[in-house]
matplotlib code that plots the C-alpha trace (Angstrom):
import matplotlib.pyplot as plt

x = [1.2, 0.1, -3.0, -1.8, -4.9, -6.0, -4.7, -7.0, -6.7, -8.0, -10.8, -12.0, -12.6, -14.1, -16.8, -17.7, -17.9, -20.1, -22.4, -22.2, -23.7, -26.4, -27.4, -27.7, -29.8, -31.8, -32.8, -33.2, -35.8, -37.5, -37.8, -39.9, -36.9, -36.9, -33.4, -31.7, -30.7, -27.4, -26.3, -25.3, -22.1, -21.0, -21.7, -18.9, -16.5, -16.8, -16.9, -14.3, -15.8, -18.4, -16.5, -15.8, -13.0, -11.0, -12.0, -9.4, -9.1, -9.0, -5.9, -6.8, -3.8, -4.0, -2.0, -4.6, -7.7, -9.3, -12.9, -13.5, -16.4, -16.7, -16.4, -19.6, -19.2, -19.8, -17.0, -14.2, -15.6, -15.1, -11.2, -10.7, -11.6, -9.6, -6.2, -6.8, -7.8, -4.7, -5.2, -8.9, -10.5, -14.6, -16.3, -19.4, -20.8, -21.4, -23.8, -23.7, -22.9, -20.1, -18.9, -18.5, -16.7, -14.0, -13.9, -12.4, -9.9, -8.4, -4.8, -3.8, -0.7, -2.7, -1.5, -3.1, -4.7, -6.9, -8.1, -8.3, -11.1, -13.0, -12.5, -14.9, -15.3, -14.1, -13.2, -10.4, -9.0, -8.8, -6.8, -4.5, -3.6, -2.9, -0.8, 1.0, 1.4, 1.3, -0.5, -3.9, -5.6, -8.5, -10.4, -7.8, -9.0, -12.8, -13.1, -12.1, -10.1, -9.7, -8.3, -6.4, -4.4, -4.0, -3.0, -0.3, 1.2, 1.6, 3.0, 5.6, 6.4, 7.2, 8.8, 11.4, 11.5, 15.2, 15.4, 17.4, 17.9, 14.1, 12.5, 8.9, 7.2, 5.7, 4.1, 3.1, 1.2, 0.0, -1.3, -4.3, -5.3, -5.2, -6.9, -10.2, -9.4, -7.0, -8.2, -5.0, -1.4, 1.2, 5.0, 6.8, 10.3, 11.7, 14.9, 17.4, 19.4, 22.4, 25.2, 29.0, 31.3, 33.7, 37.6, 37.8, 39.9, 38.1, 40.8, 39.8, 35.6, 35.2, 32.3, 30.8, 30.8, 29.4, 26.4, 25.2, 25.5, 26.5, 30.0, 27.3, 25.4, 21.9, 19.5, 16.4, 13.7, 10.9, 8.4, 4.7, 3.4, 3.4, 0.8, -1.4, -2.3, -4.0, -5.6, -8.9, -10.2, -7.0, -7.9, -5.5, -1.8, 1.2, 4.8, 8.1, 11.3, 14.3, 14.9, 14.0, 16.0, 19.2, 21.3, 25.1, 24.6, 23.5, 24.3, 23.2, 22.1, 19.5, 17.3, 17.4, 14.4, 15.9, 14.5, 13.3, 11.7, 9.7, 8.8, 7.2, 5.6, 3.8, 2.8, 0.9, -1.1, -1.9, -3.2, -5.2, -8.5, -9.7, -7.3, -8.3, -5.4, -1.8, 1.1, 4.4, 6.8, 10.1, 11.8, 13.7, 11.1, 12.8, 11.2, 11.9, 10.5, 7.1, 6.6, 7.1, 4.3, 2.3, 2.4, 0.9, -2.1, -3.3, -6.3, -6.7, -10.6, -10.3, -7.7, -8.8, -6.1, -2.3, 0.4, 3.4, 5.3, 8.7, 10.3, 12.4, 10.2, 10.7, 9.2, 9.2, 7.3, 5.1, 3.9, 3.3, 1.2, -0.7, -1.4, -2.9, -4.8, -6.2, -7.3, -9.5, -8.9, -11.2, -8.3, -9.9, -7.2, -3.2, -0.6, 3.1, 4.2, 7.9, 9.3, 11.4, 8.9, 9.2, 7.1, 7.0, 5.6, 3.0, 2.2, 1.5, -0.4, -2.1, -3.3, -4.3, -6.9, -8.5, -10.1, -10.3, -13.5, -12.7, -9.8, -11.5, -7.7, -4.1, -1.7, 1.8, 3.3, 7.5, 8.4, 9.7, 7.0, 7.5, 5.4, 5.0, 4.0, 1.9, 0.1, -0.1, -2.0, -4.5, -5.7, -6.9, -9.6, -11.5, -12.4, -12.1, -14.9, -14.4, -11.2, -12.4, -8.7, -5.5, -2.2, 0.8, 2.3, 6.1, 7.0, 8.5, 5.6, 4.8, 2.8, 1.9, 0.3, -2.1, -3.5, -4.2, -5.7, -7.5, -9.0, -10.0, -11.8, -14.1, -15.5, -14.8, -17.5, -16.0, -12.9, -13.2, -9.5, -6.7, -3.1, -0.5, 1.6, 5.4, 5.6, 6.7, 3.4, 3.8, 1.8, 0.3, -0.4, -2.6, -4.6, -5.2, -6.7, -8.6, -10.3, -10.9, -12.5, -15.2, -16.7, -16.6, -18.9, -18.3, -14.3, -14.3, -10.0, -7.2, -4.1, -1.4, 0.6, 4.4, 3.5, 4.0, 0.6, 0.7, -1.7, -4.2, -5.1, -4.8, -7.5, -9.7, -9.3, -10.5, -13.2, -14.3, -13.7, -16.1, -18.4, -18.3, -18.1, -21.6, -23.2, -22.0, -23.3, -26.9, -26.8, -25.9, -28.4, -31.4, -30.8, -30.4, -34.2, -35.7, -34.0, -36.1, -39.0]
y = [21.1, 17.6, 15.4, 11.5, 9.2, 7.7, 4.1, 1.4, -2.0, -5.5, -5.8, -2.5, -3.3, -6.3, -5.0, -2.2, -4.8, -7.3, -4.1, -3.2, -7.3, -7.2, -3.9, -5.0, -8.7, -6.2, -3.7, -6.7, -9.0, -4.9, -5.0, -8.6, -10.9, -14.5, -15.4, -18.7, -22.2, -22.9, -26.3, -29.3, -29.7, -26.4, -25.7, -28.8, -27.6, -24.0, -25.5, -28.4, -29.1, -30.8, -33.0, -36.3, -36.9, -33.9, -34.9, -35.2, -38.2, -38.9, -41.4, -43.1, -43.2, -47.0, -48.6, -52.1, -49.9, -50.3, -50.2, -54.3, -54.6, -56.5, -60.4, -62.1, -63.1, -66.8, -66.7, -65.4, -68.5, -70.5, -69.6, -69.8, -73.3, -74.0, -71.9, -73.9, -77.3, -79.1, -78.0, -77.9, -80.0, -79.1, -80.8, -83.1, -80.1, -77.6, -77.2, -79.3, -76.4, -74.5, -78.3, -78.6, -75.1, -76.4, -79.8, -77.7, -75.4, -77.5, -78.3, -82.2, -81.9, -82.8, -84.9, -88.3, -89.0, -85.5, -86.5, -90.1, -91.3, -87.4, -87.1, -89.5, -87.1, -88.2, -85.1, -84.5, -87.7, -86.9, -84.1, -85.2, -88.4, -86.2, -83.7, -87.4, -89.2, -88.1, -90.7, -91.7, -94.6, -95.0, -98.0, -100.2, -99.5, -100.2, -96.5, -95.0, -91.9, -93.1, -96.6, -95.7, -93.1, -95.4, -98.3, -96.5, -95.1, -98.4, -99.6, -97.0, -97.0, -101.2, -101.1, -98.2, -100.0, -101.3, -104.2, -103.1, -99.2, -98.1, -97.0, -98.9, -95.6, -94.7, -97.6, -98.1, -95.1, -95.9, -99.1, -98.5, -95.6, -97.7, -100.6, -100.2, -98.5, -101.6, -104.3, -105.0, -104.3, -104.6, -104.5, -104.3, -104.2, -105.2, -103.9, -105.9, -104.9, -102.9, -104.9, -104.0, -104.5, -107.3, -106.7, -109.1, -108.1, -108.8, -111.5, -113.9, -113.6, -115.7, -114.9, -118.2, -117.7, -113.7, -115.1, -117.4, -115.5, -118.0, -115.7, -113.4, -113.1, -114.3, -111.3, -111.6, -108.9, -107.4, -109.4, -109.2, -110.5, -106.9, -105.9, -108.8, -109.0, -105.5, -105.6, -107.2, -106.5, -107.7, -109.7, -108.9, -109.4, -109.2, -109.0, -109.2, -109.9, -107.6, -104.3, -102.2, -99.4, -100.9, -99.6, -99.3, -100.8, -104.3, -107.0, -110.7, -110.4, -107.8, -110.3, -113.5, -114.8, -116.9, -119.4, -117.6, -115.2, -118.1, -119.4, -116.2, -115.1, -118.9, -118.5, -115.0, -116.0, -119.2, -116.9, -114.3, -115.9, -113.2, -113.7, -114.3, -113.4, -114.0, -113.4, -114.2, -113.1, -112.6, -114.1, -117.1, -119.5, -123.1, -126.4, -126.3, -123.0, -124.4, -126.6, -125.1, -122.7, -125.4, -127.1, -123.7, -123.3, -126.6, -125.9, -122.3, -121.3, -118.4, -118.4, -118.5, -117.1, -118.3, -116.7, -118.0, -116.8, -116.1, -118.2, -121.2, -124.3, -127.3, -130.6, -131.4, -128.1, -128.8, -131.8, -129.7, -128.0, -131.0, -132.3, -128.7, -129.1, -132.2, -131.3, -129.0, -126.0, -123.6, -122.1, -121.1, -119.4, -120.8, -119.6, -121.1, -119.3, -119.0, -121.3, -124.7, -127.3, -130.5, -133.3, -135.0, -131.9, -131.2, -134.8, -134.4, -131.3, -133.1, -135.9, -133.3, -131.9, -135.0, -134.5, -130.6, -129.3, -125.8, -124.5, -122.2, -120.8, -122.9, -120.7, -123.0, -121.0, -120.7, -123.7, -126.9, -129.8, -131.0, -133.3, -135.7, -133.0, -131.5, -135.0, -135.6, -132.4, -132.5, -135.9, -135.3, -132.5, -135.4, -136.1, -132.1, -130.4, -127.5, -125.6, -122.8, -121.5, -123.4, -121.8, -124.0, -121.5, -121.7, -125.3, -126.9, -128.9, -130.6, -132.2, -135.1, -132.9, -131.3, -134.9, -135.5, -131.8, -132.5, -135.6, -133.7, -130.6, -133.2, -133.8, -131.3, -128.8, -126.7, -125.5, -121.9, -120.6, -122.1, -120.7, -122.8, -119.9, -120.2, -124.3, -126.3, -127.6, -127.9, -128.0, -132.0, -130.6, -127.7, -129.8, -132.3, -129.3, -128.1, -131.1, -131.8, -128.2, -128.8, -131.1, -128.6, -125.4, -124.0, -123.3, -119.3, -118.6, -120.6, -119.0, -120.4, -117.8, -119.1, -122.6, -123.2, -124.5, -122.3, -120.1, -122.3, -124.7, -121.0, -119.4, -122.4, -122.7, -119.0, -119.2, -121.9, -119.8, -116.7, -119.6, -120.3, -116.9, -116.4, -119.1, -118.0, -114.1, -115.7, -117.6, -115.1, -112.7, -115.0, -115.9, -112.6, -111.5, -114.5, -113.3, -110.0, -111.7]
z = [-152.3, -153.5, -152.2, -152.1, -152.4, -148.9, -148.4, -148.4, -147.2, -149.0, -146.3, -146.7, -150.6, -149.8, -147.4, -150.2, -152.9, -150.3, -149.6, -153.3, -153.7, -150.7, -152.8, -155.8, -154.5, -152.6, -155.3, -158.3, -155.3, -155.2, -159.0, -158.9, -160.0, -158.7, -156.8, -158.6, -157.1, -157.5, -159.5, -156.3, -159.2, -159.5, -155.7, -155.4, -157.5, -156.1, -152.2, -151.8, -148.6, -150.1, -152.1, -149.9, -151.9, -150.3, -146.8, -144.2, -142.8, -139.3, -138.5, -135.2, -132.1, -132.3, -135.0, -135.0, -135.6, -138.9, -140.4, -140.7, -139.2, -135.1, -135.4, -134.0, -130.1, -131.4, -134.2, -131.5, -129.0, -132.2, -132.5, -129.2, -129.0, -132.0, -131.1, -127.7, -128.6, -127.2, -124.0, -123.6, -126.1, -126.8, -129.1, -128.1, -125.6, -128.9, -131.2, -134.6, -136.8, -134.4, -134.3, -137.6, -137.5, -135.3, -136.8, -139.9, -138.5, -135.9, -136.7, -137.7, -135.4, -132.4, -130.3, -130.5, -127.2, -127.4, -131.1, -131.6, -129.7, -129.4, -133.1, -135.2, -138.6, -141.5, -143.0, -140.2, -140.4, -144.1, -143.9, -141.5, -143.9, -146.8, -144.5, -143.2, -146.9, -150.5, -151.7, -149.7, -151.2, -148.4, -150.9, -149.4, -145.7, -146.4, -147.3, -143.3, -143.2, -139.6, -139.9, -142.7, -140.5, -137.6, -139.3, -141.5, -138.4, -136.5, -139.3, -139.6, -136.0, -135.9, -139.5, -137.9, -134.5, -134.2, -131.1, -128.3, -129.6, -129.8, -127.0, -126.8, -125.5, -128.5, -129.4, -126.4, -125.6, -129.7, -129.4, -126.7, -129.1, -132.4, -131.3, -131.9, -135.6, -136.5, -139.0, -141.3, -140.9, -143.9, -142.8, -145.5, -143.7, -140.1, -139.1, -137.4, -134.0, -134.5, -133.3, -133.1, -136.2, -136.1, -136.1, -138.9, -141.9, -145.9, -146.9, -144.0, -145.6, -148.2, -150.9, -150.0, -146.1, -146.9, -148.9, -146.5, -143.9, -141.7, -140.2, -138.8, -135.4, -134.8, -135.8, -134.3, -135.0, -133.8, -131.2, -132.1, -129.5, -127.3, -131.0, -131.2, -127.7, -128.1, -131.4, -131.0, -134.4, -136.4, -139.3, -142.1, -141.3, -143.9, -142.8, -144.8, -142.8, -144.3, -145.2, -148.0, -149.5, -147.7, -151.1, -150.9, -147.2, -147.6, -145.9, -145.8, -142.2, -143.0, -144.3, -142.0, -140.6, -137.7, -136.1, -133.0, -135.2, -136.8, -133.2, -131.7, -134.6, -135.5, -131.7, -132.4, -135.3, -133.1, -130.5, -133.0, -133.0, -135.7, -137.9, -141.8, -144.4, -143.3, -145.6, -145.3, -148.1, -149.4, -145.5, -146.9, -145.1, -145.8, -145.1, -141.2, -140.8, -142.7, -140.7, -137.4, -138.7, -140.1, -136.5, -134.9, -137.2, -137.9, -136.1, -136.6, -136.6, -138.9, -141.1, -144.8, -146.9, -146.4, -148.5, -148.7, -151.8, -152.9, -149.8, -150.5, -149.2, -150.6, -150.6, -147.1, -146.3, -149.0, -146.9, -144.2, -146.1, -147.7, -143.9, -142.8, -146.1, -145.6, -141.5, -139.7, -141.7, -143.4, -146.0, -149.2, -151.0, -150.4, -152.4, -152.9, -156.2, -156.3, -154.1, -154.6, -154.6, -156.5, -158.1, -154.5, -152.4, -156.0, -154.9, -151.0, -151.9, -154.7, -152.4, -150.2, -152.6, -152.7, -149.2, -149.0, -149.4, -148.8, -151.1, -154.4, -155.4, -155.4, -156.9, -157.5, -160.2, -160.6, -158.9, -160.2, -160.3, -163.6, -165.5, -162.6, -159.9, -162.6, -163.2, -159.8, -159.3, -162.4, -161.3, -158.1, -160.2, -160.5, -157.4, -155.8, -156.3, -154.8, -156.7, -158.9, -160.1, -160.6, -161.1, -162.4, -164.5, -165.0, -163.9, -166.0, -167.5, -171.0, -173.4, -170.4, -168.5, -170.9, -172.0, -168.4, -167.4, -171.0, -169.8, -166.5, -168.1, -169.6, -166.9, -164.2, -164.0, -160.6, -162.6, -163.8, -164.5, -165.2, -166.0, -167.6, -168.8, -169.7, -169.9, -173.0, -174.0, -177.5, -180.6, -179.2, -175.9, -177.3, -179.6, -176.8, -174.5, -177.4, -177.7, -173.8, -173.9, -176.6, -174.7, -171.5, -170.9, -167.2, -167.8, -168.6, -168.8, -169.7, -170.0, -172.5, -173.3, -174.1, -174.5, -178.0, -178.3, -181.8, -182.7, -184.4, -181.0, -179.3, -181.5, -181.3, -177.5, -177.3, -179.4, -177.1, -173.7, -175.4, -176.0, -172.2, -171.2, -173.0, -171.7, -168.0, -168.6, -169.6, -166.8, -164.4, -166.0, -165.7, -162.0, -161.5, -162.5, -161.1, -157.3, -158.5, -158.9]

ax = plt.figure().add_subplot(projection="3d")
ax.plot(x, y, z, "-o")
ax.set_aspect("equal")
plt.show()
């Protein structure tokens, strides 16, 4: 009869081989032996529950818990002022630098009437103007964020106003808000009321009826009177009556200036007191038109610039012109360039000069006044004293009128540009001025390009001008230090 070995489990080998262990540590720490500190690496590899690496990681219940650390009780107060700024607008009652905070997150789609007069800082206003336009030139708006905003967005709103279709709701909820940021407005296009087409078939419109646009309605634009009224501070006003990017869509009656339109708007630079620069361009303003305008600001108190170019006045507005010169007025820069005025409106104006004491810039050029207009005009130097630049460029002029302007520059000592570009001087007519100059030392520019003065009077003349120029920078340089002193 066999004996089978006893069986054993796992645990009970264990327990023997732990006993077997104690043993052993006890007998060797009987012998004397010291007991050895395990190594912190190996006791890491040997125990992974010392490795933070294999830690478990605890996945919290709520799927928006994470480990960021708590915002500060002042920077959620801060968003909720911003994310709630339409509504509730805070700004004066906080602190300079949580002010500043908000000043630089809140949107620039805010409504106007919560921003623009609780909003002063220039950095917002900055923004929103580069969110509103791609290109932000803030040196023309005497370096205002601000007025630069306000401004370009009264002029967008009356240069998309259509008469009788627009509703006046926007601008005039705008206007109260813009008013006191409001020193210059440029419109650069008025749009005409939308009237109904005519049943009228092509064959019974002539070309020449088209063109003159006489087979059209009366198109009277926009009334200025509702803007002036509330702009106090207005002092810069330019307006151009048509439209501009009219393309495969133009018509003749897109750019009338009617006579009602002239009316009204000579009666609202009458009334704006403040008023300094006022230009009128590109609006077909004929001699009738002139003068109706002429007649409203004869005694304006302000005015000093008047621009006028690139209309089609003639001699009797030219008149006009030469009787508001010759009055009350305090203009000291006028400019006609590009209109239809002969040697009998050069002459008015001409006559004009005589008496004004104010005008320091006449710019005539691309008109028609010919020799006579031109000598008309030159003459009177002698007696003005006041005229610093003179532009007769493109009119027509000739050897006559450079011996009489070279007579002038002799002695006229007021004179400090003068452009006689693109007129047929000729080779007489240059060595004439060059000999009026030599004698003359306060005249700094003269421009004679395309007058076929040829190129030796034209080298000379310069020569004499750096000579000039020279003089003038010592001058300038030595009054200079002695305002130091």
């Amino acid at each position: 009869m066999s004996t089978e070995p006893p069986v054993t489990d796992g645990s009970t080998d264990a327990q023997n081989a732990n006993n077997n262990g104690s043993f052993s540590q006890t007998k060797s720490g009987m012998s004397g032996t010291k007991r050895s500190i395990p190594s912190p690496l190996t006791s890491a590899k040997n125990n992974t529950a010392m490795d933070n690496r294999n830690m478990r990681r605890i996945i919290a219940e709520d799927p928006h818990w994470s480990l960021a650390t708590v915002p500060l009780l002042t920077e959620l107060c801060v968003t909720h002022i911003v994310n709630n700024f339409a509504e509730h607008p805070k700004l004066n009652e906080l602190l300079p630098k949580y002010k500043d905070k908000v000043l630089e997150k809140i949107s620039t789609d805010l409504p106007l009437p919560v921003v623009a007069h609780l909003v002063s800082d220039e950095g917002y206003w900055q923004r929103r103007c580069k969110a509103t336009w791609n290109v932000c030139d803030v040196s023309k708006y005497g370096q205002s964020w601000k007025r630069m905003f306000f401004e370009r967005h009264v002029e967008y709103i009356i240069e998309h106003f259509v008469p009788e279709s627009t509703e006046v709701t926007q601008l005039a909820t705008t206007l109260p808000l813009s008013s006191p940021y409001i020193w210059k407005l440029d419109i650069k296009q008025l749009l005409p009321p939308v009237k109904e087409e005519q049943n009228k078939s092509s064959d019974d419109v002539s070309d020449v009826g088209s063109d003159s646009g006489l087979d059209t309605p009366s198109m009277d634009h926009f009334e200025f009177s509702t803007v002036f009224d509330k702009l106090p501070h207005l002092q810069e006003f330019s307006v151009t009556y048509g439209v501009r990017d009219c393309g495969m869509n133009f018509e003749w009656n897109l750019f009338m200036f009617t006579n009602r339109d002239c009316l009204l708007l000579s009666k609202c630079i009458k009334k704006c007191r403040t008023l300094k620069v006022f230009k009128l361009h590109k609006s077909k303003v004929d001699d009738d038109k002139a003068r109706v305008l002429i007649a409203h600001i004869l005694d304006h108190p302000s005015l000093l610039e008047l621009d006028l170019s690139h209309n089609v006045i003639g001699d009797s507005g030219a008149r006009a012109i030469g009787k508001f010169l010759n009055g009350h007025c305090k203009l000291s820069k006028l400019f006609l360039s590009n209109n239809k005025i002969r040697a009998n409106g050069a002459a008015a104006i001409g006559h004009a000069l005589t008496k004004n004491t104010t005008l320091k810039l006449l710019d005539m050029k691309l008109n028609r006044i010919g020799d006579d207009g031109g000598q008309a005009i030159c003459q009177t130097l002698t007696k003005n004293t006041t005229l610093e630049r003179i532009n007769l460029g493109s009119n027509e002029m000739s050897e006559p009128t450079a011996a009489v302007l070279a007579q002038i520059v002799i002695h006229n000592t007021t004179l400090r540009d003068i452009d006689l570009s693109c007129n047929r001087l000729g080779p007489d007519g240059g060595k004439q001025i060059q000999e009026g100059l030599e004698e003359n030392t306060t005249l700094l520019h003269v421009d004679l390009r395309l007058t076929e003065v040829g190129q030796e009077s034209e080298y000379s003349i310069n020569q004499i001008l750096k000579r000039n120029q020279e003089m003038h920078r010592e001058l300038t340089l030595q009054k200079t230090q002695n305002i130091d002193r």
